[in-house]
C-alpha positions in Angstrom: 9.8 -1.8 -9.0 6.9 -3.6 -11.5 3.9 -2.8 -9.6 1.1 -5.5 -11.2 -2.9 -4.1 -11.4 -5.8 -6.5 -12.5 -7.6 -4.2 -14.7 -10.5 -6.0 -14.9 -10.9 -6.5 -11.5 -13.4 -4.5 -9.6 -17.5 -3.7 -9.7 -16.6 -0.1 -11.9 -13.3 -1.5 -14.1 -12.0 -1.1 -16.4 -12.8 2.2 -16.2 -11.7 2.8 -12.9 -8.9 0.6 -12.9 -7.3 2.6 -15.5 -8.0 6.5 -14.4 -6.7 4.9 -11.1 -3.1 3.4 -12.5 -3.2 6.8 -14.8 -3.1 8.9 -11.2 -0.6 6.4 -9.7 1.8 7.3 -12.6 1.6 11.1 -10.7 3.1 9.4 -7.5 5.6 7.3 -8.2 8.9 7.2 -9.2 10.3 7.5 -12.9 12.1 3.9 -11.7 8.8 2.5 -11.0 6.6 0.8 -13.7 3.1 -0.5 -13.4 1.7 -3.4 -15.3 -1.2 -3.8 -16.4 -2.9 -7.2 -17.0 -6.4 -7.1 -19.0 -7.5 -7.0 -22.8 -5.0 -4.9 -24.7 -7.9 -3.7 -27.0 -10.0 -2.6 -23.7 -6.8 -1.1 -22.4 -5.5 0.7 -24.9 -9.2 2.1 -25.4 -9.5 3.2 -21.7 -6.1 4.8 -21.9 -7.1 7.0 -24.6 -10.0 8.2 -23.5 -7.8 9.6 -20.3 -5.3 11.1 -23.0 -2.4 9.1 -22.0 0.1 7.3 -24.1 0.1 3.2 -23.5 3.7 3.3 -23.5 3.5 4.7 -20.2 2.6 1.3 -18.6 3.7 -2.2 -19.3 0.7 -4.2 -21.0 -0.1 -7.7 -20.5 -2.9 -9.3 -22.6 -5.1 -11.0 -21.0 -8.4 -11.7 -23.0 -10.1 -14.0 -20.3 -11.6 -12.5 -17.3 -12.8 -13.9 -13.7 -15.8 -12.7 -12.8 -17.1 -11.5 -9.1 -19.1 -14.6 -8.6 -17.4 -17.3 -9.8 -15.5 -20.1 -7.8 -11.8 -19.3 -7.3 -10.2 -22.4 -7.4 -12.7 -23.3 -10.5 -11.9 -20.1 -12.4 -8.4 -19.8 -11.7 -7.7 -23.3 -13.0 -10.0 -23.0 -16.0 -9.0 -19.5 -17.3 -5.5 -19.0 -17.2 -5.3 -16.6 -19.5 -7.4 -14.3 -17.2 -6.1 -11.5 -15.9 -5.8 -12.7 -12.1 -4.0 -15.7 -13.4 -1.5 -14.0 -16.0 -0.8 -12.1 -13.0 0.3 -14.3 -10.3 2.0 -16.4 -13.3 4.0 -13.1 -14.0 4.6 -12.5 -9.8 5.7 -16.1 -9.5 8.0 -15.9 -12.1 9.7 -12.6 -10.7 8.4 -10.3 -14.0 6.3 -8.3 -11.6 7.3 -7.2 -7.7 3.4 -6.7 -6.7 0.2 -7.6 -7.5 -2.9 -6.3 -7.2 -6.7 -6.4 -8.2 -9.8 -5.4 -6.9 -11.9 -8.3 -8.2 -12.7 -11.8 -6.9 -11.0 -11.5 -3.7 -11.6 -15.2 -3.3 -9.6 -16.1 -6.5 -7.0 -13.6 -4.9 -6.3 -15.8 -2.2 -5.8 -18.9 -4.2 -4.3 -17.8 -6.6 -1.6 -16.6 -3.8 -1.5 -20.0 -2.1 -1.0 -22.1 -5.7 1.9 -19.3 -7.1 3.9 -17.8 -4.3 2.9 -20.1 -1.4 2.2 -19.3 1.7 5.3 -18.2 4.0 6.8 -21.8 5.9 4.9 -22.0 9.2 2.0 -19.8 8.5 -1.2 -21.8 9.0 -3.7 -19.6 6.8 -2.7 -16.1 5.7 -5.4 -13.8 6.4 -6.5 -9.9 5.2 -7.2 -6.8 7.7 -8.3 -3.1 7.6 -6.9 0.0 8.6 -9.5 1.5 10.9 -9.3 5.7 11.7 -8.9 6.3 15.6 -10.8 9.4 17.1 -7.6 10.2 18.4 -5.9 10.9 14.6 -3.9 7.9 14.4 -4.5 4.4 13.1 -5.2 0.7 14.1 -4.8 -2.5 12.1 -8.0 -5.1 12.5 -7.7 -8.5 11.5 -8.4 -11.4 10.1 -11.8 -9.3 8.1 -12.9 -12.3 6.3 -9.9 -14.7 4.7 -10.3 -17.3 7.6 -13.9 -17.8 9.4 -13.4 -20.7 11.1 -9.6 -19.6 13.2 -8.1 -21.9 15.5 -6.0 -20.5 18.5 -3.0 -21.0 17.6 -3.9 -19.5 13.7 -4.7 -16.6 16.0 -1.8 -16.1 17.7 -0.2 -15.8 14.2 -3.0 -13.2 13.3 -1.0 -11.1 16.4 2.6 -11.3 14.7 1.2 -10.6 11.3 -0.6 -7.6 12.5 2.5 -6.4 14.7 4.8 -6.5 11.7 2.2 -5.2 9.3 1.9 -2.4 12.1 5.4 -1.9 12.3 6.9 -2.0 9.3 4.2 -0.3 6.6 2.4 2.0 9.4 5.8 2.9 11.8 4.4 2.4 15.4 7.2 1.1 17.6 5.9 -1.7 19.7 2.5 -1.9 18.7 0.0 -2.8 21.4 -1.9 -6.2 20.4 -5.3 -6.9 21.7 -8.0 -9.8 21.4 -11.4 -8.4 20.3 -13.5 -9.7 23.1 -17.2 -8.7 24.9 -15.1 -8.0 28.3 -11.9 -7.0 29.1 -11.1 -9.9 31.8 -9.2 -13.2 30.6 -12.0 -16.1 31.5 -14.6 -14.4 28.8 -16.2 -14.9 25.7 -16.0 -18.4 24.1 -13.5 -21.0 24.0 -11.9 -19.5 20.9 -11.3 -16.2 22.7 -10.5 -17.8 25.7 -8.1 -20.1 24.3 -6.5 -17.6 22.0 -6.1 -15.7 25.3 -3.8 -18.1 27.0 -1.7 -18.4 24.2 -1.2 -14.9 23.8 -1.0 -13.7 27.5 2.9 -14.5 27.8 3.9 -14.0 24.0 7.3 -12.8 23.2 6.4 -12.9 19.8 4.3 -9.4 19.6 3.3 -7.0 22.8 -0.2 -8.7 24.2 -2.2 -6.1 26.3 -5.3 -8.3 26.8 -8.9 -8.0 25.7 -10.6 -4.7 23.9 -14.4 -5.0 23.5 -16.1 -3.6 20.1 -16.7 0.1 21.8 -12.6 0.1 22.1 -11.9 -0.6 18.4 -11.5 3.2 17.5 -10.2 4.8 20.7 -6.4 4.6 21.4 -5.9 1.4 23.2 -4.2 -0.5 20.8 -2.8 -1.1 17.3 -3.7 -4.2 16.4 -6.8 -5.7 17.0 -7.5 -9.8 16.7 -10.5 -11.6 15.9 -11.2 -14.6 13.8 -12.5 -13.2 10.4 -16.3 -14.1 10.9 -16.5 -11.5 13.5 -13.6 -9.0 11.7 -16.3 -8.8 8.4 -19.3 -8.1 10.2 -17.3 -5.4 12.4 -16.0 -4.0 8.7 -18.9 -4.2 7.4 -20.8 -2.4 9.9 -18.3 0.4 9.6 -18.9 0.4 5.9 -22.6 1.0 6.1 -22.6 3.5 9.0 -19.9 5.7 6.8 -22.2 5.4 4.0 -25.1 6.7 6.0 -23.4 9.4 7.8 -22.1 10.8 4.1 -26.1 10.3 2.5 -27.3 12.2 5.8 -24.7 15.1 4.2 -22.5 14.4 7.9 -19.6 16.7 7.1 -16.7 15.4 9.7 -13.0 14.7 9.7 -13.3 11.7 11.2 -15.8 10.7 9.0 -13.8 11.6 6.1 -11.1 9.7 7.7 -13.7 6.4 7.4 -13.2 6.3 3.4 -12.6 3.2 2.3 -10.9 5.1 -1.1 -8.1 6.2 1.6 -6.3 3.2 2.2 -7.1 1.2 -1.2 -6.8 -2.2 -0.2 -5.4 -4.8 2.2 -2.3 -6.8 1.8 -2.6 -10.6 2.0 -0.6 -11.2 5.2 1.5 -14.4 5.3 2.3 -15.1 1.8 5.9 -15.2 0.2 5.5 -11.8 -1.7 3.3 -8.3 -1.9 -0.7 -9.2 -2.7 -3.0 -6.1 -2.2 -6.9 -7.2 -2.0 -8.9 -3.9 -3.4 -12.5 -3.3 -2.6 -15.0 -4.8 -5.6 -16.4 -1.3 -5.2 -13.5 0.8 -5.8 -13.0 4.1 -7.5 -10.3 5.7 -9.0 -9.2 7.2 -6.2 -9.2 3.8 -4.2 -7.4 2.3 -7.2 -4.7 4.8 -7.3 -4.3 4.4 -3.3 -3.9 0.1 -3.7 -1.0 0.7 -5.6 0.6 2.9 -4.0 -0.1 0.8 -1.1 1.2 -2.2 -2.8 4.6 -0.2 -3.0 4.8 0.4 0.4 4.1 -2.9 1.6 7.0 -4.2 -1.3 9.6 -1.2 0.0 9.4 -2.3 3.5 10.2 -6.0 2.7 7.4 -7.0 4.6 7.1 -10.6 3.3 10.5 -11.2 4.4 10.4 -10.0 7.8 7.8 -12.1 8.4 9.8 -15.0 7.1 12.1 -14.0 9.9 9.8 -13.7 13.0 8.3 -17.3 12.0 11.7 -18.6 11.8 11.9 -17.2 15.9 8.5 -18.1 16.6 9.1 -21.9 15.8 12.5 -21.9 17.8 10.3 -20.0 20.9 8.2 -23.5 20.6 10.5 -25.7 20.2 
């Protein structure tokens, strides 16, 4: 597998880009080659500084960067000899099996829908988060911020992607699919919620249990958790800030530990024909080293694909 990294991407790159592919290298197999996409004199430079030869990577110059702030659409169109660009050009073409950055996240998602496409029937792919249950185990929350503005029906196809994603990359058998609501019973919240509801209720699709409120998102009752990505950002966000000021207050907790953002890297951009992993702008090392790795998972478990096939049996259920 050619696992792609943006090396330019990310609040602390290239620094951290590099030391991160450089502990990657540790982890994967000897059949396994990362690529990296970013200035070959910057490159080379970080990669000496950490001692390690270049020849250990694949390197792909790319002198033109997009920065955190500009427009995606814009940037990607006007530098396409950045490294975001170079990269989906190389996953497009088949020269690299995953991609992955931690920058612009908005160019990210463009530059997914103009390369690779968006798999046939989905409406708008969408991104999610791996939240830490109390319990030890793990839940899926999503849409966190790709699609503000979700339709019904958009998320009803937030509840495959996040069964499969569930499934297939985290191993729980029949995962439980909830709508993030204020109450448990069907006639509340507002119309979106309501609507989704009805369209979800008798799914064959994915395993609807009903509504979870906000105080149910890390207790054990379910696996994956929809909202429209409006409310899944402020949710992630909140999380975000309380971790951070549990770990300045000197908290010292498993749990909390288990909140780390540097844990589980990224997110994989659900609903697109191939493996996308959207990193945190302020990722470490660490976090780095964890997107890739992640990217390979999501890659080895053919993920794309069987997506391909449930919307394929979720057009027939309409028809």
């Amino acid at each position: 597998m050619k696992i792609g990294l943006d090396v330019m991407g990310g609040d602390f790159a290239p620094k951290a880009t590099i030391k991160g592919a450089c502990l990657a290298l540790n982890e994967i197999s000897s059949s396994d080659r990362i690529v990296l996409f970013g200035p070959a004199d910057v490159v080379r430079e970080e990669l000496g500084l950490c001692g390690i030869d270049p020849s250990q990577f694949i390197l792909v110059d790319s002198p033109e960067v997009i920065g955190m702030g500009e427009h995606p659409t814009k940037a990607i169109v006007q530098k396409p000899k950045s490294s975001i660009s170079l990269g989906f050009q190389y996953l497009k073409s088949g020269e690299i099996d995953s991609f992955s950055s931690a920058g612009n996240s908005g160019a990210m998602v463009v530059g997914s829908m103009y390369s690779v496409n968006t798999i046939q029937g989905i409406i708008r792919p969408c991104t999610s988060v791996v939240v830490p249950k109390e319990n030890g185990s793990v839940g899926i929350l999503l849409d966190v911020g790709t699609i503000t503005d979700a339709k019904p029906d958009v998320m009803y196809q937030f509840g495959i992607l996040g069964s499969l994603y569930a499934e297939h990359v985290y191993k729980l058998t029949n995962p439980r699919v909830a709508l993030l609501n204020l109450g448990a019973e069907e006639e509340k919240g507002n119309l979106l919620c309501q609507s989704s509801f009805a369209m979800m209720k008798d799914s064959k699709d994915f395993n609807f249990i009903g509504n979870v409120e906000g105080r149910d998102i890390i207790k054990d009752k379910a696996d994956v958790i929809v909202c429209d990505g409006y409310t899944g950002n402020v949710v992630l966000k909140l999380m975000e800030s309380f971790y951070r000021l549990l770990v300045k207050r000197g908290v010292k907790n498993e749990y909390i530990d288990r909140m780390n953002y540097e844990n589980f890297g990224g997110t994989p951009l659900l609903g697109i024909n191939s493996t996308v992993i959207v990193g945190h702008g302020i990722s470490n090392d660490i976090a780095i080293k964890n997107m890739l790795l992640l990217s390979k998972d999501v890659h080895d478990a053919g993920l794309s694909k069987k997506i391909q096939k449930a919307l394929q049996k979720f057009s027939l259920n309409k028809e």
